[in-house]
C-alpha positions as CSV (number, residue, x, y, z in Angstrom):
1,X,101.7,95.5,118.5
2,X,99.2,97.9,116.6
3,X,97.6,96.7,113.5
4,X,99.4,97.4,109.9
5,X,97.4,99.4,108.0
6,X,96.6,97.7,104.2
7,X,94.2,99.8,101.8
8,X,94.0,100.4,98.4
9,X,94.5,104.4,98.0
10,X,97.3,106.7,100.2
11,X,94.0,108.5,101.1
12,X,92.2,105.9,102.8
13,X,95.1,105.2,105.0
14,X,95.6,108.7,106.0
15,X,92.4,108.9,107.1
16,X,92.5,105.8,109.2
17,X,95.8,107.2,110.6
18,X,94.0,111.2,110.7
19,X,91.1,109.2,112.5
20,X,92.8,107.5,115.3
21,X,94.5,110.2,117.1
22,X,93.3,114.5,118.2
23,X,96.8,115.2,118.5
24,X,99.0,116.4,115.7
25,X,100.6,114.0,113.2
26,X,103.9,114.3,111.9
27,X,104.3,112.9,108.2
28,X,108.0,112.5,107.1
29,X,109.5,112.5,104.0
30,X,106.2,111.5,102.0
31,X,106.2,111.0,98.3
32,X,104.8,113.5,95.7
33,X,102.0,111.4,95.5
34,X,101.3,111.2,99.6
35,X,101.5,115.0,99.4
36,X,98.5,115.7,97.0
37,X,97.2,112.8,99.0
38,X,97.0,113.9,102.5
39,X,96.1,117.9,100.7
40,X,93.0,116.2,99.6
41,X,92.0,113.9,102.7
42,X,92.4,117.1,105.2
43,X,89.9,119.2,102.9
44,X,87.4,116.6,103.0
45,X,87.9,115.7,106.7
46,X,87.3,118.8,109.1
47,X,87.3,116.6,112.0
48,X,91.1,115.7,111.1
49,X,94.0,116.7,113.2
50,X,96.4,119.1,112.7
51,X,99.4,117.9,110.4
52,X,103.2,118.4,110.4
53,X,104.7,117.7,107.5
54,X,108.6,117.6,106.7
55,X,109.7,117.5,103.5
56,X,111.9,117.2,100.4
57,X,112.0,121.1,98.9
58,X,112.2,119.5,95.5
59,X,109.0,117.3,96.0
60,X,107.0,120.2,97.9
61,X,107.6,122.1,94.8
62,X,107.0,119.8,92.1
63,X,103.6,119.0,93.8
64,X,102.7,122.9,94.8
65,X,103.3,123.6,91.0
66,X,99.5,122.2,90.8
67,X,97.4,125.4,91.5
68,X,95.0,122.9,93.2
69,X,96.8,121.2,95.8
70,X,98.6,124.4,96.5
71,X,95.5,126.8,96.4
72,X,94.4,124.1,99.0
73,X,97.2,123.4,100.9
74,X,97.0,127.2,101.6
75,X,93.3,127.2,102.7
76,X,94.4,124.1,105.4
77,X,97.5,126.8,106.4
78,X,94.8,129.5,107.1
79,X,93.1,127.3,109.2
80,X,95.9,126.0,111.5
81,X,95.3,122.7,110.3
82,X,98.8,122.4,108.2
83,X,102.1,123.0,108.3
84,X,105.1,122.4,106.3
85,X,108.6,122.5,106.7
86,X,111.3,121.6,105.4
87,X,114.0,118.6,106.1
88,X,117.9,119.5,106.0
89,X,118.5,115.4,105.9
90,X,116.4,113.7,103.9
91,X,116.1,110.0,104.9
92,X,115.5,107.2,102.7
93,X,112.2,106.2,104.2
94,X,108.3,107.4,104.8
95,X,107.0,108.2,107.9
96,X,103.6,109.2,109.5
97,X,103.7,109.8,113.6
98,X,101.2,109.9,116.0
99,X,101.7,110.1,120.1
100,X,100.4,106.5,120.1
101,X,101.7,104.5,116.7
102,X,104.9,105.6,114.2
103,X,103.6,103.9,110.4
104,X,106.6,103.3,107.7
105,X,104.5,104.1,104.5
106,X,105.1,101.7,101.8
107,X,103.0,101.6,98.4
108,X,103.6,98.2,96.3
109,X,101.6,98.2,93.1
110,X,97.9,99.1,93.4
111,X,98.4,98.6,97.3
112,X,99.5,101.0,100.0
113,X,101.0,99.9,103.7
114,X,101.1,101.7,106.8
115,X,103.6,99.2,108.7
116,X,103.0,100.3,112.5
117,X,104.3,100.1,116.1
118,X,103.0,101.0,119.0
119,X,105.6,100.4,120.9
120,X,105.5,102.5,124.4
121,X,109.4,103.8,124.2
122,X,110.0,103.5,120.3
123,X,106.8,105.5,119.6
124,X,107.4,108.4,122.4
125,X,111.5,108.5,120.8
126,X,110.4,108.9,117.8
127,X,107.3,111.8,118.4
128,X,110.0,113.3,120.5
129,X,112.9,113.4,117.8
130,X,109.9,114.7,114.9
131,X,108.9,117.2,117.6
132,X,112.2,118.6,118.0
133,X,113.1,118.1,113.7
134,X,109.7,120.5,113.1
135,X,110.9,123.0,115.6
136,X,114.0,123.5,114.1
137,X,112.9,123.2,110.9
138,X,112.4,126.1,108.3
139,X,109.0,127.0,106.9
140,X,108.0,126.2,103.2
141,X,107.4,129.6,101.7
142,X,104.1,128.8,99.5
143,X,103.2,131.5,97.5
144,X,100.2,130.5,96.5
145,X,96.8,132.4,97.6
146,X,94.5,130.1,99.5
147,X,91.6,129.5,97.1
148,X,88.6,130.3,99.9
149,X,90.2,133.8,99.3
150,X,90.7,133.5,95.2
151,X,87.1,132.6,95.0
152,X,85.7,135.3,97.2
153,X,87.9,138.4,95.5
154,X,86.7,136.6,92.7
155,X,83.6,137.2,93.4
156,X,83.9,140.6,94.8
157,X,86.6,142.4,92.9
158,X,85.1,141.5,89.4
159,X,81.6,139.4,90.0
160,X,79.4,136.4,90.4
161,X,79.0,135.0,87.0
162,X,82.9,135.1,86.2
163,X,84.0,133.5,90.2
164,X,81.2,130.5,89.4
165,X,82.5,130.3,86.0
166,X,86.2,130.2,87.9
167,X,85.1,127.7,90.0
168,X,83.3,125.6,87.6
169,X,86.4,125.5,85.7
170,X,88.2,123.9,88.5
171,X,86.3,121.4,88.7
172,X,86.4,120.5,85.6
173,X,89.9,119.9,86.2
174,X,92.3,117.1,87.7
175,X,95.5,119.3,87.7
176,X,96.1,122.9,86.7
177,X,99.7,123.1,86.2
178,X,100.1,124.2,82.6
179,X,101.9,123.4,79.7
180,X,99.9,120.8,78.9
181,X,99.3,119.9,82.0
182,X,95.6,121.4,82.5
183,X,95.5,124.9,82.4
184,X,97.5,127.2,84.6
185,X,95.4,129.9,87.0
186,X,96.4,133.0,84.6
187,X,95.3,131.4,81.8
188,X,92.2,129.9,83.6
189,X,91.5,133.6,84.9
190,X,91.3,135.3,81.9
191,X,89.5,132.6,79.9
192,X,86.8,133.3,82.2
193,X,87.1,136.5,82.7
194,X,86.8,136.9,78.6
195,X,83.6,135.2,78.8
196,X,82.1,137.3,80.9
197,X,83.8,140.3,79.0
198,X,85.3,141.7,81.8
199,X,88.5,144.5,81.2
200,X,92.2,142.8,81.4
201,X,93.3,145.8,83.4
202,X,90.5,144.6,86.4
203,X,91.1,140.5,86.3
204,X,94.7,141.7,86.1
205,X,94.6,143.9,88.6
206,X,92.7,141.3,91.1
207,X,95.2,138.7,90.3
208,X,97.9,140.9,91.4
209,X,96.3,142.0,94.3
210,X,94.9,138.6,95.2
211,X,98.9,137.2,94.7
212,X,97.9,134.8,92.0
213,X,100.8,136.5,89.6
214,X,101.3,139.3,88.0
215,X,100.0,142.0,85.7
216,X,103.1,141.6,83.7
217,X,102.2,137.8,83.7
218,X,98.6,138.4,83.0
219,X,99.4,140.6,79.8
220,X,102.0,138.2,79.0
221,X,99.3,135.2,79.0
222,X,96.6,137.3,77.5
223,X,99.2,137.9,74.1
224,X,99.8,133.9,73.9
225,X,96.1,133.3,74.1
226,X,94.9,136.2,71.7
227,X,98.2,135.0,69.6
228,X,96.3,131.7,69.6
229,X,92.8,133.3,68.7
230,X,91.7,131.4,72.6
231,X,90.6,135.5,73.1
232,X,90.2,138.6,71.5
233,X,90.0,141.9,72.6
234,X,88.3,145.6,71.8
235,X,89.3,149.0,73.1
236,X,87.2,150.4,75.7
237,X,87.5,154.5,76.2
238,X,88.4,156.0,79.5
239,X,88.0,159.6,80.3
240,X,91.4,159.9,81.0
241,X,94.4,157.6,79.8
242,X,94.8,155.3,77.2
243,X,91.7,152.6,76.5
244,X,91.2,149.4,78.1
245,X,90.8,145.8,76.7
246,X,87.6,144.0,77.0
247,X,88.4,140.8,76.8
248,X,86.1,138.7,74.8
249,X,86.6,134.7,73.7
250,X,87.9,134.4,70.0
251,X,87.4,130.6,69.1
252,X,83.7,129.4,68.3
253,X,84.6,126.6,70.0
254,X,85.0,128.0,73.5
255,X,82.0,130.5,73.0
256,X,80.0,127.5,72.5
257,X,81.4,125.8,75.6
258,X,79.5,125.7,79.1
259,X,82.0,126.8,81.5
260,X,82.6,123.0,82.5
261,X,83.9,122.5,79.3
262,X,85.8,125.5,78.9
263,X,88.9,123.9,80.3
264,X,89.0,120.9,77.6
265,X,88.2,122.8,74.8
266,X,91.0,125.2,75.5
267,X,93.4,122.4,76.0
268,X,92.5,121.1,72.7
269,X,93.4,124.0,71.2
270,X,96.4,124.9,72.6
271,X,97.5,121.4,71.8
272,X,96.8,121.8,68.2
């Protein structure tokens, strides 16, 4: 009988499980937890194989409501390197399955438990009966752009300072949700974007194009935050057409911020 797995992170024992096998793994029915998880232990780990994941619709999109797990879930689609689909019947237990060992995934306190088998006939029933669950299975629609592509638009479309202040943003970040629950991409767009005094209708028009949201949503966000003094704007003329909005940052605080900081500084404001 294989080895139980004990560790003291869900990522740790992914990657044991990620590093044992080439073949793809089928992971069944994780928690919301598992699924940011196993996002951020296939980013780190190009040598990891390709995984199948079946899951609760409500738990995919309570965890894909994170622009960072999502934005990187959809780099890890790109690559062929993840899949997810959904389970008609969800069971009442967790699940990860390799051709050689099927693992019931149990976290107790601060400890997490890969239970395992490797049991010839159980194991191949079991691959078999995933196999045949993914096939049938429908896709999850996620909507979200990867973020290798977000970044280099970014980059592109509107320039270098604002995509490394973008970035720099993120990683400032443990969750960009929204409503109080880090900042949301819109609003982290055009708080950057503002700093580097870039026009609404361009970062607007990149996040639309992009498929981070759109310009309705970006005008939407930009009133809330100039509502909030986070930015300000100033007409810019055209030679044809009404003028555009540069934006600009409104609060002291945030035009004192590096861009690291942006995000907290923001967040304490909005909090207010």
């Amino acid at each position: 009988m294989t080895e139980n797995l004990l560790q003291d992170d869900i990522g740790s024992m992914l990657t044991t499980v990620f590093g044992a096998t080439d073949e793809p793994v089928y992971v069944v029915n994780p928690s919301r937890q598992t699924i940011s998880e196993l996002v951020s232990t296939l980013d780190a780990d190009s040598g990891a194989p390709e995984v199948r994941l079946l899951a609760d619709e409500r738990a995919l999109k309570d965890v894909m409501d994170d622009f960072l797990v999502a934005s990187t879930a959809a780099d890890l689609i790109d690559e062929g390197r993840l899949t997810m689909r959904l389970l008609d019947d969800v069971p009442n237990h967790s699940v990860a399955v390799t051709v050689d060992t099927v693992y019931a995934l149990v976290t107790i306190s601060d400890t997490v438990g890969g239970l395992g088998t490797d049991d010839a006939a159980f194991v191949d029933n079991a691959y078999d009966y995933h196999d045949s669950a993914w096939t049938d299975a429908d896709e999850y629609s996620l909507r979200t752009p990867p973020l290798n592509r977000v970044q280099s638009t970014l980059e592109s479309d509107i320039g270098p300072e604002t995509a490394s202040d973008f970035n720099d943003v993120l990683s400032s970040l443990s969750t960009a949700r929204g409503d109080g629950d880090g900042l949301d991409e819109v609003t982290i767009s055009l708080l950057v974007a503002a700093r580097n005094g870039e026009l609404l209708y361009d970062i607007s028009k990149w996040g639309e194009d992009v498929g981070l949201a759109s310009k309705a949503t970006f005008s939407r966000t930009k009133t809330k935050l100039e509502d909030m003094n986070l930015i300000d704007t100033e007409k810019v003329p055209i030679d044809v057409g009404r003028p555009r909005l540069r934006l600009m940052l409104g609060d002291d605080r945030l035009k004192d911020a590096d861009p690291d900081e942006l995000a907290s500084v923001a967040q304490s404001i909005l909090a207010a």
